[in-house]
N, C-alpha and C positions, 0 to 999 in steps of 0.2 A: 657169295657176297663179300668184298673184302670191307674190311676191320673201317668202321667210323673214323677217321681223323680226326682230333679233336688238337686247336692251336691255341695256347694262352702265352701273350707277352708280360703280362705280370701277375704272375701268382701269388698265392699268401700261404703261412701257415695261419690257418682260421683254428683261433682258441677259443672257446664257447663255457660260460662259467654263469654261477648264479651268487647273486647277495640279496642280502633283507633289503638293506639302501642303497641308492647309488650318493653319496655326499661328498659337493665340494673339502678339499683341505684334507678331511678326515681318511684316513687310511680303510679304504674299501675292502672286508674282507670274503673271500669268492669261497664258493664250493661246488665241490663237481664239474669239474673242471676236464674239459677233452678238448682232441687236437687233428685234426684233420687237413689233407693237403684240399686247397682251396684255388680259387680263381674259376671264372666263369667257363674256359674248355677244361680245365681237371674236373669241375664239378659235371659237364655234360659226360666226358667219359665214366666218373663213376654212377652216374645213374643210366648210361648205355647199358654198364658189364650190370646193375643191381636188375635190369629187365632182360636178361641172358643176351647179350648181344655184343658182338665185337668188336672192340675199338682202339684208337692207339692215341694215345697223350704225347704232343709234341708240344715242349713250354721251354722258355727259357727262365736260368736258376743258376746261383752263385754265390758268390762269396762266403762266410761263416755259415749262414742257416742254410746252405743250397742241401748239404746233403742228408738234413733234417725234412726238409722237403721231401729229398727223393726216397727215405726212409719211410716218413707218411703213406707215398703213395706205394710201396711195397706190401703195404701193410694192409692196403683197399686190392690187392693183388690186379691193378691197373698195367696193362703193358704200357710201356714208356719210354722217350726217345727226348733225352736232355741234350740243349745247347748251353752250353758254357757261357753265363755272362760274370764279368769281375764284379758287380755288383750286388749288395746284400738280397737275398730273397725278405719279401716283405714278411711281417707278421702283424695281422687284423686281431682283434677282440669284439667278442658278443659277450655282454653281459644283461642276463635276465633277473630283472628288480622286482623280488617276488611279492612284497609289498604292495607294486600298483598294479603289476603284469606288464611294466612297460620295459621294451629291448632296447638298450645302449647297444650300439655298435660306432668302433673305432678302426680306421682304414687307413692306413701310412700311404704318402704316394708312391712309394716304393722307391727301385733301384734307376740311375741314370744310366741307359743305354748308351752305345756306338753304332758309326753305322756298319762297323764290321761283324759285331753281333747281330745285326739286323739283316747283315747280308748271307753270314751261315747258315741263320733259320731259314731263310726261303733256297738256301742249294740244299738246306735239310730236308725239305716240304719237295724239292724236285727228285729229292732222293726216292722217295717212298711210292708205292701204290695206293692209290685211293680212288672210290667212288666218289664218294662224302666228305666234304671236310667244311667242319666248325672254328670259326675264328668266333670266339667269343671271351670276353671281357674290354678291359680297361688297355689303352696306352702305354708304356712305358716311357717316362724323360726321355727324352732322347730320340724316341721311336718318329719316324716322317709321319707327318697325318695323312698320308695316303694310302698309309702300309700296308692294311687291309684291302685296301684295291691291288694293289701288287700281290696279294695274296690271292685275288680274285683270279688275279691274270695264270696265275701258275695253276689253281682251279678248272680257268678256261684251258688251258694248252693238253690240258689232261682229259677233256673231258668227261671232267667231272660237275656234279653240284657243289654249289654253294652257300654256305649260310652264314649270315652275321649277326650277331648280337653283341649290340654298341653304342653308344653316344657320340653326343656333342659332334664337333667335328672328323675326328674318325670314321662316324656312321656316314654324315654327308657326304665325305668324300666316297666312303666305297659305294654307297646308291649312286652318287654324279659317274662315278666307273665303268655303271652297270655291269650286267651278267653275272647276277646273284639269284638265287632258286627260291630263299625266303629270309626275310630280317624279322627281329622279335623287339619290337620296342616298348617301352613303357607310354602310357599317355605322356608322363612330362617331356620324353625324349622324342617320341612323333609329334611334338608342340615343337621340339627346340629342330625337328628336324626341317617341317615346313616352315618356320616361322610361321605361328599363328597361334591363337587362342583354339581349339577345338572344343567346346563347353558341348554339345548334344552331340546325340548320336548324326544328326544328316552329317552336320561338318566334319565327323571324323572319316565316314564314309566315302563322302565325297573327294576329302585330302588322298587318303589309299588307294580311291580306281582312279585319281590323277597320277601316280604314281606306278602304279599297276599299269596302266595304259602306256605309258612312257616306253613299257620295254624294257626299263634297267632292273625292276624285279621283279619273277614271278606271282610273288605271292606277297603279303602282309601279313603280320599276327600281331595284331594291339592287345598286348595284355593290360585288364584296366581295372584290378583289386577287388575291392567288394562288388564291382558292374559287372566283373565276367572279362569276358574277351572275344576281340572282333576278329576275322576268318577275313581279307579281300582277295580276290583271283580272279582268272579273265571270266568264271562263272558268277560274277558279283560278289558281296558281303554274307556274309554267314556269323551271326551273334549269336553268342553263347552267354548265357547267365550265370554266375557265380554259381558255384554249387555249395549247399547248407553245409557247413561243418566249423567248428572251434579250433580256430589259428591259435599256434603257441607259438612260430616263428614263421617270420617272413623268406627267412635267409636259402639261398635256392632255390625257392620257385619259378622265378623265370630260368634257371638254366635245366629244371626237371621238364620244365613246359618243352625246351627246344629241346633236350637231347628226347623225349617221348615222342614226339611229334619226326625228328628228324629218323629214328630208328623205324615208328611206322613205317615214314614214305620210301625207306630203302628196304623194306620187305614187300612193298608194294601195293600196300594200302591207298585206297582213294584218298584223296585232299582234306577230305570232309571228316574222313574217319578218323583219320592220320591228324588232325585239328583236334577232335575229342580223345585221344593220348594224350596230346598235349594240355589241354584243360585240364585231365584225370592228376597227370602228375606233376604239374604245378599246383594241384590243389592237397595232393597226397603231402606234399611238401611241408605245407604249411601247419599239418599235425606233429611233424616231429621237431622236439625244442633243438635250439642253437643252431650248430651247422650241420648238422646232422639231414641228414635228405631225404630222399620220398623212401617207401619199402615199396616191395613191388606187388604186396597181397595188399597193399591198400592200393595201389594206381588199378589192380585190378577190378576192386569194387568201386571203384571211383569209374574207369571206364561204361561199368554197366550202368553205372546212375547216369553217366553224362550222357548215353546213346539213349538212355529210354526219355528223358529232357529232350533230346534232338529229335527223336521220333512224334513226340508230344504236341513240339511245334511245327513241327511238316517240313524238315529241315532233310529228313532223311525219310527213306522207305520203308 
């Protein structure tokens, strides 16, 4: 099986720290404080290699902090394949307010792109070998909102799979692209993707096998918080419920949900099973504080809770 691909156009170094308050004016003082290479495909590859599995980080990174970045991710012992952009790599904060238990988090838009950086990355992306490859996160200024479909397209030429995890306009355009294998959206971003209100489960349903049906993507994965998460394929919907456990942060769980799920289906798990990975370690996620990600002895007990849940419901055999 060759190595997961994993593409991030703008990554962060994610700082994760805790105070008593968070207060206007007044000088916030943090503790415990750690530092992590970040962005939606860095984080799918490190929870690929944290479930033994092989993958490779292709991101664009630069100016001052670029090789504080690529420092980070030496450090997750992440193989890695940097393009050059002249722009700052960004840098995010999490801070945890132990006072209420509520998580600040702060996001910079990051660095402004060309389209000559944007044209290296994809003769980088034809450079390489892949089965799999993950285009997940955010945009970069600069970046065409197509781009992800032109990533699709380099995908296609390889046949290979493909998976997006994305918003707003980016996501649109790579589903109007078609020939993607599965997108992971959030409820608010399969709102903002149909345009529509989805409040119950028929209507979210229903949006996914319209979409499913279309041909431009194999699969669906609604991840929808405390509700659980919804499974569409040409086999229909498949709902999953929340599994019981105490969130200490949000931060990663939908990229532990796709890189578990994505890692199943390229060892060759059924749909279904390969869906409850991805439950497991997006919920594994959400026990470890700041940016910190799933472990893999928790996605494993988490897998056996979420299969004997789907056996319960007559979801599986």
């Amino acid at each position: 099986m060759q190595p997961i691909l994993t593409l991030t156009l703008n990554p962060a170094i994610d700082s994760a720290s805790e105070a008593d308050e968070v207060r206007p004016i007044h000088k916030v003082r943090t503790r415990n404080e750690r530092f992590d290479p970040g962005g939606g495909g860095i984080n799918v590859s490190r929870v690929v290699r944290e479930l033994g599995g092989d993958t490779l980080a292709v991101y664009l990174a630069g100016g001052a902090t670029g090789p504080v970045f690529d420092a980070l991710i030496e450090t997750r012992k992440v193989p890695r394949l940097r393009v050059d952009i002249e722009g700052h790599t960004r840098i995010s904060q999490t801070v945890f307010e132990t006072s209420s238990g509520r998580e600040f988090r702060f996001v910079p838009e990051g660095p402004l792109v060309n389209q000559q950086e944007c044209e290296r990355l994809l003769d980088t992306l034809r450079s390489v070998e892949f089965d799999w490859l993950v285009a997940s996160g955010s945009l970069p200024r600069g970046a065409p909102t197509d781009f992800y479909t032109q990533v699709a397209d380099v995908a296609r030429a390889r046949g290979a799979m493909c998976v997006i995890d994305s918003s707003g306009e980016a996501l649109k355009q790579a589903v109007a692209g078609g020939g993607l294998h599965f997108v992971k959206p959030s409820l608010g971003e399969f709102e903002n993707l149909v345009g529509a209100k989805l409040a119950d489960h028929a209507s979210q349903e229903r949006a996914a096998t319209e979409i499913v049906a279309s041909g431009k993507v194999a699969m669906i994965c609604l991840t929808l918080g405390h509700e659980g998460a919804l499974l569409v394929d040409a086999d229909g919907p498949f709902r999953m419920p929340a599994l019981p456990v105490e969130a200490k942060s949000a931060v990663g769980a939908g990229d532990s949900f796709v890189a578990a799920m994505t890692l199943a289906l390229a060892r060759g798990l059924p749909t279904r099973e390969a869906f409850l990975h991805g439950v497991a370690a997006g919920t594994a996620a959400v026990l470890t504080p700041g940016t910190e990600l799933c472990k893999r002895e928790d996605v494993d007990r988490m897998v056996i809770e979420a299969t004997r849940i789907a056996r319960k419901l007559g979801a599986l055999s």
